[in-house]
C-alpha positions as CSV (number, residue, x, y, z in Angstrom):
1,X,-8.9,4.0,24.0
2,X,-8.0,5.4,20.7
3,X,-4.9,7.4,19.4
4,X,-3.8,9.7,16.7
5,X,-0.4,9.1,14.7
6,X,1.9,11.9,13.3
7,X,3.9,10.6,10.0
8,X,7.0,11.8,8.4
9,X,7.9,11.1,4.6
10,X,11.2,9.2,3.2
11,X,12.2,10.7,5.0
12,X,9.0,11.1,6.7
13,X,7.1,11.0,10.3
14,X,3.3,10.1,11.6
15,X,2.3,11.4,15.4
16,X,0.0,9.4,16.8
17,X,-1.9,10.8,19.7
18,X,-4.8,9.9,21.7
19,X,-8.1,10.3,19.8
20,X,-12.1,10.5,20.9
21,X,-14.3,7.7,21.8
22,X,-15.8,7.7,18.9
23,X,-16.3,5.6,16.4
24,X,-14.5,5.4,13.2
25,X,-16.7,5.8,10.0
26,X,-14.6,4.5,6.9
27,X,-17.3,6.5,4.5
28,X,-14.9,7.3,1.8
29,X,-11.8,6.6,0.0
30,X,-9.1,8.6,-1.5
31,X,-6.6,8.4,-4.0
32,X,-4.0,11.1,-5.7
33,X,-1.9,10.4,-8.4
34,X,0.6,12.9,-11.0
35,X,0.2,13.9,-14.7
36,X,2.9,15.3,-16.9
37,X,6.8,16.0,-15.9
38,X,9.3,14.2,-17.8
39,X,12.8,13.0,-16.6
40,X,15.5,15.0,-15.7
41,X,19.2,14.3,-15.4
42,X,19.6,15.4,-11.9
43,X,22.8,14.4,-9.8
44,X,22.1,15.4,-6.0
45,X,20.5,13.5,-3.8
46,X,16.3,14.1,-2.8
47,X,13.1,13.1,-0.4
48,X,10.0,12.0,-0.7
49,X,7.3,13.6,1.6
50,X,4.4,13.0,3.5
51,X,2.2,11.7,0.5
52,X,3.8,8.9,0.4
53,X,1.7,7.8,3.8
54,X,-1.8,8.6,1.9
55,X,-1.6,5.4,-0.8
56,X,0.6,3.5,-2.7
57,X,1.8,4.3,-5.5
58,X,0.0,1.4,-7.5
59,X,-3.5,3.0,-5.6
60,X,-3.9,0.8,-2.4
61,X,-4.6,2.4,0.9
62,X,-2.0,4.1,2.5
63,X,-0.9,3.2,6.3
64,X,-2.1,7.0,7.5
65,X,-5.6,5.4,6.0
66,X,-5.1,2.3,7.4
67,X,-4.4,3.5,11.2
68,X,-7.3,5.9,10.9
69,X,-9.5,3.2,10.4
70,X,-7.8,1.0,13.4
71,X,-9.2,4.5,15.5
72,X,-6.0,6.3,15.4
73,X,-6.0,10.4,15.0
74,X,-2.6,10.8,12.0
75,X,-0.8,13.6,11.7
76,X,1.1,14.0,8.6
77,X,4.0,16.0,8.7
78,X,6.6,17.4,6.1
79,X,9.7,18.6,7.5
80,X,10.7,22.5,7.4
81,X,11.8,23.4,3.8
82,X,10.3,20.4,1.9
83,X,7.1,19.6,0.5
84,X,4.0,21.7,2.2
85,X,6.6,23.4,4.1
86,X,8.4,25.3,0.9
87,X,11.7,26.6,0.9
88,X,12.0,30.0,0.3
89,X,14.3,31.2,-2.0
90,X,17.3,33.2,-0.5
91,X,17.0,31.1,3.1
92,X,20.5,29.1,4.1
93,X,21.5,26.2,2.4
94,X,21.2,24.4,-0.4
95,X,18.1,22.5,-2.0
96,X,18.4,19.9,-4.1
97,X,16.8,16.6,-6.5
98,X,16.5,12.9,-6.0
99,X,18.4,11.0,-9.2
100,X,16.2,8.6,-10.9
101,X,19.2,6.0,-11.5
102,X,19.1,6.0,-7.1
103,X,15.5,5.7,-6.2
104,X,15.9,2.3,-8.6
105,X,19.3,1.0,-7.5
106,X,18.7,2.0,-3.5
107,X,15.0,2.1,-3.1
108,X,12.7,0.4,-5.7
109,X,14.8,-2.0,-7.9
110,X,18.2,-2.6,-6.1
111,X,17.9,-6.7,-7.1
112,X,18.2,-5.6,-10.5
113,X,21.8,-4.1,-10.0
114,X,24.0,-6.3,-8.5
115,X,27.3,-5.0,-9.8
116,X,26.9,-1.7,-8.4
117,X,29.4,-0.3,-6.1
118,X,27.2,-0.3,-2.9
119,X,25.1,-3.7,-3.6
120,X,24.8,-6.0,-1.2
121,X,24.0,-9.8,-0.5
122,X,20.3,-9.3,0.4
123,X,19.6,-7.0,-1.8
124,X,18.3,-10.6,-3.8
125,X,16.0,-10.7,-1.5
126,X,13.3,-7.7,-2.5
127,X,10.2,-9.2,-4.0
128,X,7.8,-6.6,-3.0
129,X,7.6,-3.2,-5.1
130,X,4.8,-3.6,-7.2
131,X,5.8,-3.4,-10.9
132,X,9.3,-3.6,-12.3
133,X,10.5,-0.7,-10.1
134,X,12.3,1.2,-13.0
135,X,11.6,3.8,-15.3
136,X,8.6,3.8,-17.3
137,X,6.8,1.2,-15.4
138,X,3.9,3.3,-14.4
139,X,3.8,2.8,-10.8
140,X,7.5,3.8,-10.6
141,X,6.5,7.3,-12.8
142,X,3.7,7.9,-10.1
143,X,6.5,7.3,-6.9
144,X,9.1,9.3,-8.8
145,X,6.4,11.8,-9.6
146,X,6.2,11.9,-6.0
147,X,9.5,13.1,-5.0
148,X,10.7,16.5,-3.9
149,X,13.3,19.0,-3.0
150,X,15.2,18.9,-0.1
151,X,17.6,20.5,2.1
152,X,20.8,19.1,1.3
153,X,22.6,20.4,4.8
154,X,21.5,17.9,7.0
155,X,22.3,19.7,10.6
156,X,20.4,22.5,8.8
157,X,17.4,20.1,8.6
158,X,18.2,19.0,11.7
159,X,18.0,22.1,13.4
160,X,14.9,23.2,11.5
161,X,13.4,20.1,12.3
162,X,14.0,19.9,16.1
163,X,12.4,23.5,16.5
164,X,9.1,22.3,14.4
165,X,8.9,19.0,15.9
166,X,8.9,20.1,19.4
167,X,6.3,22.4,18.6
168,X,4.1,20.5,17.4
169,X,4.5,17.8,20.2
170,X,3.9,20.6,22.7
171,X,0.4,21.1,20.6
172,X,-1.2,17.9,20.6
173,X,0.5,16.2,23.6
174,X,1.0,12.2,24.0
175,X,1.6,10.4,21.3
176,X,3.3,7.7,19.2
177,X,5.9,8.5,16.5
178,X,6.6,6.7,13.1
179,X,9.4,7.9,11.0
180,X,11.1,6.7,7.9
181,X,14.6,7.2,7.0
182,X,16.5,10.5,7.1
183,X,13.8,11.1,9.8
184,X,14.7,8.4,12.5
185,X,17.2,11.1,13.8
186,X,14.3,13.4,14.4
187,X,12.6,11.2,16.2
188,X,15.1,10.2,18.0
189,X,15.9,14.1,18.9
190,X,12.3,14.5,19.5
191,X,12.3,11.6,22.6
192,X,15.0,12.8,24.1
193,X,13.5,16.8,24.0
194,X,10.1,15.5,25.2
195,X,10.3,12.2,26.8
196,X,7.2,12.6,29.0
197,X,5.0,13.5,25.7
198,X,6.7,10.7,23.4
199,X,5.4,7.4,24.2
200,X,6.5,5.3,21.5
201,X,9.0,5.4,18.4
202,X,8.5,3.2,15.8
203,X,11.3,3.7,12.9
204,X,11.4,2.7,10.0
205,X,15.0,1.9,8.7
206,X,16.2,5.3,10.6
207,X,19.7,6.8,9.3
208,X,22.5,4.4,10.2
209,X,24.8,2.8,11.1
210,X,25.7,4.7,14.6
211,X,28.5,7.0,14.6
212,X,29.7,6.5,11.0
213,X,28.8,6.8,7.4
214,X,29.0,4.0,5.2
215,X,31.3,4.6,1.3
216,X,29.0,5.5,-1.1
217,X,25.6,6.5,0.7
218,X,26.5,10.3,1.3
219,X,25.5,12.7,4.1
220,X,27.1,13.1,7.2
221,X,27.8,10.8,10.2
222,X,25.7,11.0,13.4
223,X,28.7,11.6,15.4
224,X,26.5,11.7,18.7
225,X,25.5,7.9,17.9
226,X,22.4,8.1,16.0
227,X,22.1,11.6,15.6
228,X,23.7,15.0,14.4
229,X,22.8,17.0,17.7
230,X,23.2,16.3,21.1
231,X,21.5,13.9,23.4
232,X,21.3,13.5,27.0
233,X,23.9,10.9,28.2
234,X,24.6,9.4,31.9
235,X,27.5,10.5,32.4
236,X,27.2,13.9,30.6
237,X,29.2,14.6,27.4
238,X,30.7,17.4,27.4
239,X,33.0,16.7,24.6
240,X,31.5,14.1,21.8
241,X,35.1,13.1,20.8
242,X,36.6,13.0,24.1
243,X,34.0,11.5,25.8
244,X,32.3,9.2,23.9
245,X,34.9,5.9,24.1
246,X,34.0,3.7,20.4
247,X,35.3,0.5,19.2
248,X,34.5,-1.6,16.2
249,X,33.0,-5.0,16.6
250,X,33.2,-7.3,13.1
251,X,30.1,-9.0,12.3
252,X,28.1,-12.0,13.7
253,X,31.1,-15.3,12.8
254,X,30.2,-17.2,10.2
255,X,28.0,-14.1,8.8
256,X,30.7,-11.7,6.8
257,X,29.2,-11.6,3.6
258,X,25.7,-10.3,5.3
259,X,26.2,-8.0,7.9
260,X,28.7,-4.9,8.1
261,X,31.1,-4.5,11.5
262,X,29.5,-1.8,14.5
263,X,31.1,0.9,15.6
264,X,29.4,1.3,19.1
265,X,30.9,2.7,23.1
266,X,33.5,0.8,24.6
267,X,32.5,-0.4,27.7
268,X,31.0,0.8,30.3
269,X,28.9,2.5,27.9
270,X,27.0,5.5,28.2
271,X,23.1,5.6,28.9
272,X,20.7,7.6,27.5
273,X,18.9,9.5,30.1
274,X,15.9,10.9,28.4
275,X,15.1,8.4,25.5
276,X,15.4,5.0,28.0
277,X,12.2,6.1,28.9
278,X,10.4,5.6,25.3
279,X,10.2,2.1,24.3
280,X,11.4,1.8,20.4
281,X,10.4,-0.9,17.3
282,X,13.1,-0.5,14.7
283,X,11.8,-2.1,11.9
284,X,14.0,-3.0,9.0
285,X,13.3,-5.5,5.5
286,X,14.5,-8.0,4.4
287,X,16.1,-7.2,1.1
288,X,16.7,-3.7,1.8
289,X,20.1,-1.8,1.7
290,X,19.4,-1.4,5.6
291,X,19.5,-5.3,6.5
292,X,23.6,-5.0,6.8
293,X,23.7,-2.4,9.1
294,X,20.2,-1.8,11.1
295,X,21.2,-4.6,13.8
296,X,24.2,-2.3,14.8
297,X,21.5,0.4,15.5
298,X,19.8,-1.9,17.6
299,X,22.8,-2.6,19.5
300,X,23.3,0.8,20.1
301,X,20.0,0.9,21.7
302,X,20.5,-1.9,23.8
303,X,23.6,-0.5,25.0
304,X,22.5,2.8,26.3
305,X,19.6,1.2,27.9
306,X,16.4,1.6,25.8
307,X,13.9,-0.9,25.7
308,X,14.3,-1.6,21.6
309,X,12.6,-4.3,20.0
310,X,13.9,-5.0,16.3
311,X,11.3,-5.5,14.0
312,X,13.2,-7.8,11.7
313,X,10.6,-8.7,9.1
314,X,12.2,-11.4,7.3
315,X,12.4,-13.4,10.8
316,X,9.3,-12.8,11.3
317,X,7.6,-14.1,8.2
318,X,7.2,-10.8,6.1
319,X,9.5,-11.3,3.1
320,X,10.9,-9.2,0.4
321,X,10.7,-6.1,1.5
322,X,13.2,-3.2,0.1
323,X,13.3,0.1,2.3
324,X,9.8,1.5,1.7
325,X,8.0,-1.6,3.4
326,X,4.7,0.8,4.1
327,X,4.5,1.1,0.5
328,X,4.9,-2.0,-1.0
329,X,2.8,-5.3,-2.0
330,X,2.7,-6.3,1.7
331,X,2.5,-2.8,3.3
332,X,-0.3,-3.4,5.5
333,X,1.0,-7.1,6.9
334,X,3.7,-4.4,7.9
335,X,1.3,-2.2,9.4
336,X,-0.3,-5.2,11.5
337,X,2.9,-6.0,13.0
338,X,3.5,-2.2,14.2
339,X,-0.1,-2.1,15.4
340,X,0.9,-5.2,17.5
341,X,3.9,-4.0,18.9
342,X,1.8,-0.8,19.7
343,X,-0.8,-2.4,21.6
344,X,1.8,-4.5,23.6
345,X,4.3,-1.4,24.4
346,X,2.7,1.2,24.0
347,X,-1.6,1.9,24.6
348,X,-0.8,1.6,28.5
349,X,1.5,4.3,28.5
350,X,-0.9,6.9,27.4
């Protein structure tokens, strides 16, 4: 049996769906890359899109290449008001650019600034952008190239990106979702507004931690747990700050310097009626600025009863990776581990 894949950039998603019998030629090869632009002093925060799942930046194949070739169907999908899906002027909200001085302290280079106010301990840990990760190195011109404008109104996005999403799911039928990022809450919105088509979530590094937003990293805070709307909880929640009972729990003992406290339900906690029935792989790097916070995420998953299995790739002998794992040096040992967790959660649900 084969499958497609839908993708969304940095923010991004693949959809992968069921797929013919036939087999898959790998008869060509493709490769984009940027000319001109120079650098701007921007100061509001920006996206990648849906490129960023055709190659690397240094010109290796891309994961949407890669999971064709393992007979999957990929869908690659930019979110309303970004990329192939323009914003047009006069339309609500407000759009805005990625700064250079983040993508290398947060996403590309964050090693090399330890003295920064959000650094943290494992941020040592990245090894595996290829190049230096900073300004003038080419490979960094050609992933900065890459970025785009965005909506910076994230329950405008959200809203947007619910309508689109569901659409689209209702077009192809059964599939698996990967996002990335600012879209783990769309995926997660997406399993609980079609659980029956939504077979599997793998997310990457999905907007964190649950309930709060962490000094420093700017948007707003998923005040339904993991996301901006609402989700289907047993018992209902009627009123999100009424209802939904939290308390903070410190980090692992002995473990202070390397992990950030939860905020998660006080107990009995709510379940999640519609998205326990989508098995999830959070998957999370090593050195990235996630590796604080993702394993309160996971927690929240285990709490409201989803079958969640954390991906943590250091543990599992894939090293060095900063938040774009399916684009750096090891991006396809990455892949191989999704594929696997695919193929033993997933294929026999669709």
């Amino acid at each position: 049996m084969k499958f497609s894949v839908c993708a969304l950039g940095l923010f991004g998603l693949l959809l992968l769906c069921k797929a013919a019998e036939d087999p898959v030629e790998d008869c060509a090869s493709r490769t984009y890359f940027y000319i001109g632009g120079q650098y701007e002093n921007v100061t509001q925060e920006a996206d990648a899109s849906q490129k960023n799942f055709l190659n690397t930046p240094d010109g290796r194949k891309g994961w949407a290449s890669y999971f064709l070739n393992k007979g999957f169907i990929v869908y690659l999908i930019d979110p309303p008001q970004r990329g192939r899906s323009p914003y047009v002027p006069g339309s609500e909200g407000t759009i805005g650019l990625v700064p250079v001085s983040s993508v290398e302290q947060v996403f590309t280079a964050p090693e090399k600034f330890p003295n920064i106010s959000t650094a943290y301990a494992q941020a040592s840990l990245h090894t595996q952008w290829p190049g230096t990760g900073i300004r003038g190195d080419p490979i960094f011109d050609q992933f900065y190239a890459s970025q785009v404008q965005l909506q910076l109104d994230p329950n405008i996005s959200d809203r947007l990106m619910k309508s689109a999403l569901n659409a689209l799911i209702d077009k192809v039928g059964a599939n698996i979702l990967i996002t990335h990022s600012q879209a783990g809450p769309y995926g997660w919105v997406a399993g609980n507004s079609r659980p029956d088509l939504v077979k599997g979530i793998v997310s990457i590094e999905p907007e964190g931690p649950p309930f709060v937003q962490l000094p420093g990293r700017g948007g707003r805070p998923r005040i339904d747990g993991v996301t901006r709307l609402p989700l289907l909880y047993d018992p209902p929640v009627t009123n999100i700050t009424r209802d939904l009972k939290l308390v903070r729990y410190p980090p692992p003992a002995g473990k202070e310097e390397l992990y950030i406290s939860c905020t998660l339900q006080a107990s009995p906690p709510r379940q999640l009626v519609n998205l326990s029935k989508v098995p999830v792989a959070l998957v999370t790097g090593e050195g990235s600025y996630h590796a604080p916070y993702d394993y309160c995420t996971v927690g929240y998953f285990q709490q409201t009863g989803v079958e969640v299995t954390w991906l943590d790739l250091g543990r599992l002998g894939v090293k060095g990776n900063g938040h774009f794992s399916f684009l750096e040096k090891n991006n396809l040992d990455v892949a191989d581990l999704v594929l696997d967790w695919i193929g033993r959660n997933v294929r026999g649900r669709i």
